[in-house]
C-alpha positions, 0 to 999 in steps of 0.5 A: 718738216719732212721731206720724201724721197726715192733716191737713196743717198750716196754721199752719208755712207751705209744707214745706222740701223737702228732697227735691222728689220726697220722699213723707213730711212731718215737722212738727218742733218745738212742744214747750212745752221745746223752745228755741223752744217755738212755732216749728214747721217741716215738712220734705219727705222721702224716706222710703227715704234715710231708712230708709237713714240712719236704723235708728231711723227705720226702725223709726218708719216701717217697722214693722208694729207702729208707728202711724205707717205709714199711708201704705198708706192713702193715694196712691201720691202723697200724702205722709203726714205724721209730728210730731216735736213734741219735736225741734229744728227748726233742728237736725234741719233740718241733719240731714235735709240731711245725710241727703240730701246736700243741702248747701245746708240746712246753715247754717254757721257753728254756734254752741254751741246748734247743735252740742249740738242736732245731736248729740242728734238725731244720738244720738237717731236713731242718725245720728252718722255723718253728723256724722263729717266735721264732728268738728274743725269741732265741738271746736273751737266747744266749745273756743272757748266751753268758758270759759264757765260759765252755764246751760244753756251749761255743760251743752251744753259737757258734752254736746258734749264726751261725745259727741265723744270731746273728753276734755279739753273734757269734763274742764274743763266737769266741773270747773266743774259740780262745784265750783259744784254745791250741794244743794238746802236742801229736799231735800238729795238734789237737785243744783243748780248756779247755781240751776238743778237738775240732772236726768236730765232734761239731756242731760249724758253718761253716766247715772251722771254725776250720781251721779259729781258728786255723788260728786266734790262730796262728796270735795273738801268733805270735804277742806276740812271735815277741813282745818278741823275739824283745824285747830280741833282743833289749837288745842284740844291746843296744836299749832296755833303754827307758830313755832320755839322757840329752840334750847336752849345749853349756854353757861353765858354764854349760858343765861340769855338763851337761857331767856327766849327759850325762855319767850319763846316758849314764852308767844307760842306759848300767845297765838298758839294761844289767839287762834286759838281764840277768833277760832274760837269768835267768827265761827264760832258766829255764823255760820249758813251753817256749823255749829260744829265739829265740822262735819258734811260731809253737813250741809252743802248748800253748793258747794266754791266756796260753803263755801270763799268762806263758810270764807275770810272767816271766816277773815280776820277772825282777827287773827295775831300779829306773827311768828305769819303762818304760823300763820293759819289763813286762810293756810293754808287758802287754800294747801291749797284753791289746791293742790286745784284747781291740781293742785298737790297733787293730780292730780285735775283731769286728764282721765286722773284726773277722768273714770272709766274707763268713760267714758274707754273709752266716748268712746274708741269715740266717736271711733273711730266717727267716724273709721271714717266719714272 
């Protein structure tokens, strides 16, 4: 995590000095995927505030068995110095004046980036309750921004939100990601959303969530695959005309006129379904994001929202007869995909649904945590 050394920097600049008297020098930052890969910082510190605030800094600095404790090697007044090459600097700078109460190195107001910074650090370092008192502050900048849905913005959100506790937040970046996560052409296990692949690597939340998005992606595509598959099937077995034969009279004045009504219908019906499957055959069959039908769901490498975009403007070119509106397929499929995702036939997108039990149980300690501080 840490690395030691004796030679003092010459390219950062002079120290922040946190702590005047402080007898450790942290230089912070200039890790190639770092934000801002060359800035480097050095902060003063005292190293006793924090071993203090700090078990996982404890361990990095007072542990017999780690290299970076070699200030026995050095005077009882000489700071010695330990790199943090990995770390945010504008973050950690933050953190380390909380540590000391030195307030006047918390810059404020924060933005999105700020917040997701300081909260990995604070989870990295085990100093989360040094936070508690800026929670609301917190949950309120991701509540502002939460509408926003590009990379890596989202999955700051994502993580901000698991880490404070923020279900709701949380639920409504979660389903933003999962209904634009694709699979990559090449590799068919790789996530990706708006090309930018997801990884353990992102700090997301949990461990299992990839796995849990990909999980839900394949639920909801289902959905809309089985809605399509059933609809060319209907075409095929003749169940697919929605229109209401007349009913039958028993009037022998009226029979006659009832009949040709009936057979009427009855051929209107046969030209309805048989326009529907062909208007299937044509733009389906010449379409190459979408495989004929049967469609395979785990062929498909497409986000919910791709495949239905792809869906619907195949759809649309099927022309309905008059009268015969309600058996469009596009209509009906655009009632059944607006019901998944308004709710309004599933309840899926609510946080008491969309979030695991685990996980709801896990940020529920979170604030616990935080409010147990305050």
């Amino acid at each position: 995590m840490g690395k030691s050394t004796n030679k003092q920097p010459s390219a950062v600049g002079s120290p922040i000095s946190i702590d005047n008297d402080g007898d450790l020098i942290l230089r912070v930052g200039g890790a190639a995927t770092l934000k801002e890969p060359n800035k480097t910082v050095e902060c003063k510190v005292d190293s006793t505030t924090l071993r203090r605030a700090s078990p996982v800094f404890k361990a990095l600095l007072f542990s017999p068995r780690v290299e970076t404790k070699v200030k026995p090697l050095l005077s009882d007044t000489e700071p010695w110095t330990v790199s943090l090459p990995e770390d945010e600097p504008g973050p950690f700078t933050i953190l380390m004046g909380l540590a000391h109460a030195k307030y006047k190195f918390i810059s404020r107001p924060w933005n999105t980036v700020m917040v997701n910074g300081l909260l990995i650090l604070a989870d990295k370092y085990d100093m989360m309750h040094l936070l508690s008192l800026f929670t609301t502050s917190m949950r309120e900048v991701i509540s502002d921004e939460i509408n926003i849905v590009t990379a890596p913005d989202i999955f700051m959100n994502l993580y901000s939100s698991w880490e404070l506790g923020d279900e709701q937040s949380f639920a409504k970046a979660l389903k933003t990601i999962i209904l634009a996560t694709s699979l990559d052409k090449d590799d068919m296990t790789e996530l990706t959303y708006h090309g930018s692949k997801l990884t353990s690597q992102h700090h997301l939340g949990p461990a299992d969530l990839l796995d849990y998005i990909a999980e839900v992606r394949l639920s909801i595509l289902t959905t809309l695959v089985d809605f399509i598959n059933n609809e060319y099937k209907h075409c095929m077995t003749g169940n697919a005309c929605g229109v209401s034969a007349p009913q039958p009279v028993y009037f022998s004045r009226q029979r006659a006129a009832n009949q040709l009504q009936i057979d009427e219908h009855t051929r209107f019906k046969k030209i309805c379904e048989d326009s529907n499957f062909g208007g299937f055959h044509r733009y389906f069959t010449a379409c190459e994001d979408i495989p004929f039908f049967p469609i395979n769901v785990g062929n498909i490498h497409h986000s919910f929202t791709e495949f239905r975009d792809s869906t619907m403007k195949l759809l649309q070119q099927m022309q309905s007869l008059s009268g015969h509106e309600q058996c469009s397929p596009s209509n009906r499929f655009q009632y059944h995909y607006q019901g998944l995702l308004d709710g309004t036939t599933s309840k899926r997108w609510e946080p008491e649904n969309l979030i695991k039990q685990e996980h709801k149980e896990i940020m529920k300690k979170k604030r616990e945590a935080f409010n147990s501080v305050v």
